[in-house]
C-alpha positions as CSV (number, residue, x, y, z in Angstrom):
1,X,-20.2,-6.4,-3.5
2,X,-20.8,-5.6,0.0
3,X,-20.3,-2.5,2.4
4,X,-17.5,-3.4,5.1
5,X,-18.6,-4.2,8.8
6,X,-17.8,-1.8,11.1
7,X,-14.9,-3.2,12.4
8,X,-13.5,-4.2,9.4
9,X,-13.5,-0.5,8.2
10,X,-12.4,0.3,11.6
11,X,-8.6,-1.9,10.6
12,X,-8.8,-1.1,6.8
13,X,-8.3,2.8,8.0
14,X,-6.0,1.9,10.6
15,X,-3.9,0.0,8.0
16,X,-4.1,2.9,5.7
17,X,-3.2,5.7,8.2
18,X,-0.2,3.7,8.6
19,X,1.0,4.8,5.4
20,X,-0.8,8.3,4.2
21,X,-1.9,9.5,8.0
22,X,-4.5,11.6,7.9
23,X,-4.9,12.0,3.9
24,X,-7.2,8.7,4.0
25,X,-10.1,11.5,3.9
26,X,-8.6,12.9,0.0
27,X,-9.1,8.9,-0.7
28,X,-12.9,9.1,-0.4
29,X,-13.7,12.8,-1.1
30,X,-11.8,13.5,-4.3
31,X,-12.3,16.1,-6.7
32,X,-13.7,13.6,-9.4
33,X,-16.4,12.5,-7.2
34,X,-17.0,10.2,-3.6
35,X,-15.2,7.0,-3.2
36,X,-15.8,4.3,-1.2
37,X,-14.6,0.6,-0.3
38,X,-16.5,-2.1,-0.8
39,X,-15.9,-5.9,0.0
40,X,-16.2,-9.8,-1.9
41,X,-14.4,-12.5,-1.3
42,X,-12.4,-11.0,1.5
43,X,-10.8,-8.8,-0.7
44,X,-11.2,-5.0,-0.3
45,X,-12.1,-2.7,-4.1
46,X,-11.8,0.5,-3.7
47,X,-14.6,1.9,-6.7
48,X,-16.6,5.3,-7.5
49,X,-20.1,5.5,-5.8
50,X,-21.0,6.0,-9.6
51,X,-19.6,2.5,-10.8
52,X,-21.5,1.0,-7.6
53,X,-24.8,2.1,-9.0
54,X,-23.8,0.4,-12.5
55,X,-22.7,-2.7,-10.8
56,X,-25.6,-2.9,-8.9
57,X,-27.6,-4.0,-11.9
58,X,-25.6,-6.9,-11.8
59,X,-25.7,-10.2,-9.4
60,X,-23.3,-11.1,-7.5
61,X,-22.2,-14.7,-9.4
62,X,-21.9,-12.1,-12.7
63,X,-19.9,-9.7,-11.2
64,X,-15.9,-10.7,-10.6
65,X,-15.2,-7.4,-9.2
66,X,-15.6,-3.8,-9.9
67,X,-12.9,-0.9,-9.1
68,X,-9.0,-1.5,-7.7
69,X,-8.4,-4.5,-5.5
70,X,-6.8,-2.7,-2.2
71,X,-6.0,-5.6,-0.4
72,X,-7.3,-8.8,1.3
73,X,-8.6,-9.8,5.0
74,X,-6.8,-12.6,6.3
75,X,-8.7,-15.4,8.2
76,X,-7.6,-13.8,11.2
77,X,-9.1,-10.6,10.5
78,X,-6.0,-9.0,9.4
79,X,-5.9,-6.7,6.6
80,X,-3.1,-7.2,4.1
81,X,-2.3,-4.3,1.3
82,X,-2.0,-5.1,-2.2
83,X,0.3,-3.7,-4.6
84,X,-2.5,-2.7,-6.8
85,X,-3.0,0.2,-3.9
86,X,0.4,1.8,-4.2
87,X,-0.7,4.4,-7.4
88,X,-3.2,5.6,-5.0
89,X,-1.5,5.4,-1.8
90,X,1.7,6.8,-3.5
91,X,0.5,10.8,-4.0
92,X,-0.7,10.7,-0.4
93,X,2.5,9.2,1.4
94,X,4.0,11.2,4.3
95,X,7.2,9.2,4.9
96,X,9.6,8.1,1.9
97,X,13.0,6.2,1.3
98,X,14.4,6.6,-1.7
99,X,16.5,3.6,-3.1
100,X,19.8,3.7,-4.9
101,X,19.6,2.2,-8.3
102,X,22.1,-0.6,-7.0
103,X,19.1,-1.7,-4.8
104,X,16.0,-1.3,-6.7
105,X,16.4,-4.9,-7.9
106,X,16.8,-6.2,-4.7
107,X,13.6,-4.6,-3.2
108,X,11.5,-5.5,-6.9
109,X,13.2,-9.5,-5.9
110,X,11.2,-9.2,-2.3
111,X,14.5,-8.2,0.0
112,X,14.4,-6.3,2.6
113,X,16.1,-2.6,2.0
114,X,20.0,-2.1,3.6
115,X,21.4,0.7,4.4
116,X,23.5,0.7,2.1
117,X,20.7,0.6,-0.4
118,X,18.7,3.3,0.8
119,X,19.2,7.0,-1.1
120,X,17.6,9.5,1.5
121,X,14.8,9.1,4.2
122,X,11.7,11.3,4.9
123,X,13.2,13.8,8.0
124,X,12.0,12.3,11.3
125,X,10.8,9.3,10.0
126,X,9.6,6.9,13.2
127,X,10.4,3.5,13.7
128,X,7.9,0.9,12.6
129,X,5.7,3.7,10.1
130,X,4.8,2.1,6.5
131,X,6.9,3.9,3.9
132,X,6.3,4.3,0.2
133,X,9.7,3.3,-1.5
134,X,10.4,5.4,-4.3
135,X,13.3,4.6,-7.3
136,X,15.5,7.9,-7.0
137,X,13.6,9.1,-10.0
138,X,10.7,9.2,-7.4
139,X,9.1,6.3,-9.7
140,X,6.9,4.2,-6.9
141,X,8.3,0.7,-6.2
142,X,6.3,-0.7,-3.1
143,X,6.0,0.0,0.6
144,X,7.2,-1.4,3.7
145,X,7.7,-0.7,7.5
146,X,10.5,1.7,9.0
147,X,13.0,-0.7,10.5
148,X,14.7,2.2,12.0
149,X,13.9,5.8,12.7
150,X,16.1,8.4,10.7
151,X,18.1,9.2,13.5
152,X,18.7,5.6,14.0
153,X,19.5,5.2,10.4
154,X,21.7,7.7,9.8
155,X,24.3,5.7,12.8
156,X,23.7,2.8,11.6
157,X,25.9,0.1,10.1
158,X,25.4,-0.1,6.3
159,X,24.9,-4.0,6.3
160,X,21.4,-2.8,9.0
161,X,18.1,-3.2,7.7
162,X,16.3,-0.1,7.3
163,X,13.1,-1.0,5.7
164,X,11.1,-4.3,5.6
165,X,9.6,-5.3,2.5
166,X,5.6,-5.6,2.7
167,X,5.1,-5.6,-1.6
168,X,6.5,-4.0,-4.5
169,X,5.9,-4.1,-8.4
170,X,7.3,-7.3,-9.2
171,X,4.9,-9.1,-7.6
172,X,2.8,-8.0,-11.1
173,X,4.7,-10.3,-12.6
174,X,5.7,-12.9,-9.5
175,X,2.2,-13.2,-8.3
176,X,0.0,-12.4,-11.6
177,X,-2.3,-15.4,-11.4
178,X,-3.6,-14.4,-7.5
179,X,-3.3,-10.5,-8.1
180,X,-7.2,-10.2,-9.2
């Protein structure tokens, strides 16, 4: 596994800050020890310094992977967030929607989130900012983009889209051959 290029770490954190702002430092420095993201295949782990060291000892055609897959590089050189992120992007989240239960199947089938659908909103939420989306039992169920602002939501019709689905849970089980 490979350190990141510059400019690679460059959009990784710029993709991140899109969803937990300035808490991307608590990802790296955490009270268990230093974290760090490391790179094969395109796709992004993000692993303890410690298991590096262990993995080390390994080549590369033995080793699959090593840590949590974060998400994948696109051939354009876009970075694409995984679901396997979202229980450590979750704690750190500054802007929420909550979902009615009503809606939770419709955002675990892939749909985009209604107004209708949506429980509460993170006060001054901006338009366009990744959201975590949260079960109203605060359970985490994926993350998307702000479709609307909160001020915009809350004059909205209830048939608007509020949130645009970027992954959620179900993909475990839609996707579990290409989730690695």
């Amino acid at each position: 596994m490979k350190r990141l290029s510059e400019e690679r770490t460059r959009i990784l954190f710029e993709k991140l800050s899109k969803y937990i702002g300035p808490n991307v430092k608590q990802l790296i420095d955490r009270p268990d020890g230093t974290y760090c993201f490391r790179e094969k295949r395109d796709r992004v782990y993000y692993v303890a310094e410690k298991i590096i060291k262990l993995a080390e000892n390994f080549s590369p055609e033995q080793l699959v992977c090593a840590g949590t897959c974060f998400g994948k590089f696109s051939k354009s050189n876009k970075f694409k967030l995984h679901i396997t992120a979202l229980a450590y992007l979750a704690p750190y989240s500054q802007y929420k929607i909550w979902l009615k239960s009503s809606a939770e199947q419709q955002f675990l089938y892939g749909n985009h989130v209604a107004k209708s659908g949506m429980g509460r909103i993170t006060e001054n939420t901006p338009k366009y900012q990744g959201v975590i989306v949260y079960s109203m039992n605060d359970l985490p169920l994926g993350f998307g983009v702000a479709a609307r602002s909160t001020a915009e939501c809350k004059l909205a019709d209830p048939l608007t889209t509020v949130c645009f689905h970027q992954a959620d849970i179900g993909e475990y089980i839609r996707c579990e051959d290409t989730l690695l």
